[in-house]
N, C-alpha and C positions, 0 to 999 in steps of 0.2 A: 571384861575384855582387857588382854593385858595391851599397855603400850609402852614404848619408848620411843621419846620424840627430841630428837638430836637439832639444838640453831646454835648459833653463832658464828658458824663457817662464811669463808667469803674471800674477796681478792686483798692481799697483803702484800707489802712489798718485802723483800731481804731484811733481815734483823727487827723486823716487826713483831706485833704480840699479837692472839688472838685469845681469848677465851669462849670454849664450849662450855654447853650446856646441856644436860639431857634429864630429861621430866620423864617421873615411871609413874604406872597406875597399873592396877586391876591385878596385884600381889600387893605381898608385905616387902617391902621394898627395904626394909632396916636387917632383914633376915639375909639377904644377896650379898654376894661381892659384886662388886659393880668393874667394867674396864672399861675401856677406850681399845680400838683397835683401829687400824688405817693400811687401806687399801691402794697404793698406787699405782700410775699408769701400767701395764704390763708386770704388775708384780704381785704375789700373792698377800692374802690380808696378814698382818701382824700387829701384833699385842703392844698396846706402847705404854699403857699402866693398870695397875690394878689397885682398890682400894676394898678391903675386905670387913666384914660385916662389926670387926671391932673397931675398925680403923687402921690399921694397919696397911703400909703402902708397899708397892714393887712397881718399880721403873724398869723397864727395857731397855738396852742400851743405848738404840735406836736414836733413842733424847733424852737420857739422863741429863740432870741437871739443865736443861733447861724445860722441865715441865713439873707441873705441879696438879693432883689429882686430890679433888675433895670432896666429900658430902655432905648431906644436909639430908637429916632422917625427915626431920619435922615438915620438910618440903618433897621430899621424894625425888631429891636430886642431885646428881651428878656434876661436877662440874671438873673440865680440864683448860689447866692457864697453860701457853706454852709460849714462851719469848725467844730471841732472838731466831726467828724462822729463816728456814733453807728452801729454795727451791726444791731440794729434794724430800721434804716437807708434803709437797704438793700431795694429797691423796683425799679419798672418801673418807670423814672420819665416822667410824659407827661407836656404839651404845651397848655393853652387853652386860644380862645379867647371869648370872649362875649362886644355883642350889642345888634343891632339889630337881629344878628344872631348867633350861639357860631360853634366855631371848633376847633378840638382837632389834636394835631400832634400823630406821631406814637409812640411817646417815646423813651425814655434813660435810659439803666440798670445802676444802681446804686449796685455795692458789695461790702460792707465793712468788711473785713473779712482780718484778719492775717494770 
């Protein structure tokens, strides 16, 4: 059963940090590019990084430079650091994998908000 299980989200204030986390099972999980994408209020979902199955990374403009996308094979895990947050920040953040197959976890709210 595959999963993807997205924590770290949560209430943050203006120029704060947060980092995600997302844990994959039931694939080869070293074989995917792994992303991040974030959904906010009335807005369509978007891509905000991607870390590919060499390693190799792509930022969105979205938050360049201030996010940072990593993995860990041996752990089967994703992780996205992202500093100095914006209110407009604020969104669902989800989990995705792509290969031969793509799938998405359930997501992590992200609120930034004083």
């Amino acid at each position: 059963q595959v999963q993807l299980v997205e924590s770290g989200g949560g209430l943050v204030q203006p120029g704060g940090s947060l980092r995600l986390s997302c844990v994959a099972s039931g694939f080869t999980f070293s074989r995917y590019a792994m992303s991040w994408y974030r959904q906010g209020p009335g807005k369509e979902r978007e891509l905000v990084a991607t870390i590919r199955s060499g390693g190799s990374t792509y930022y969105a403009d979205s938050m360049k430079g201030r996010t940072t996308i990593s993995r860990d094979n041996a752990k089967n895990t994703v992780s996205l650091e992202m500093n100095s947050l914006k209110p407009e920040d604020t969104a669902v953040y989800y989990c995705k994998a792509t290969w031969d197959r793509v799938y998405w976890g359930q997501g992590t709210q992200v609120t930034v908000s004083s």
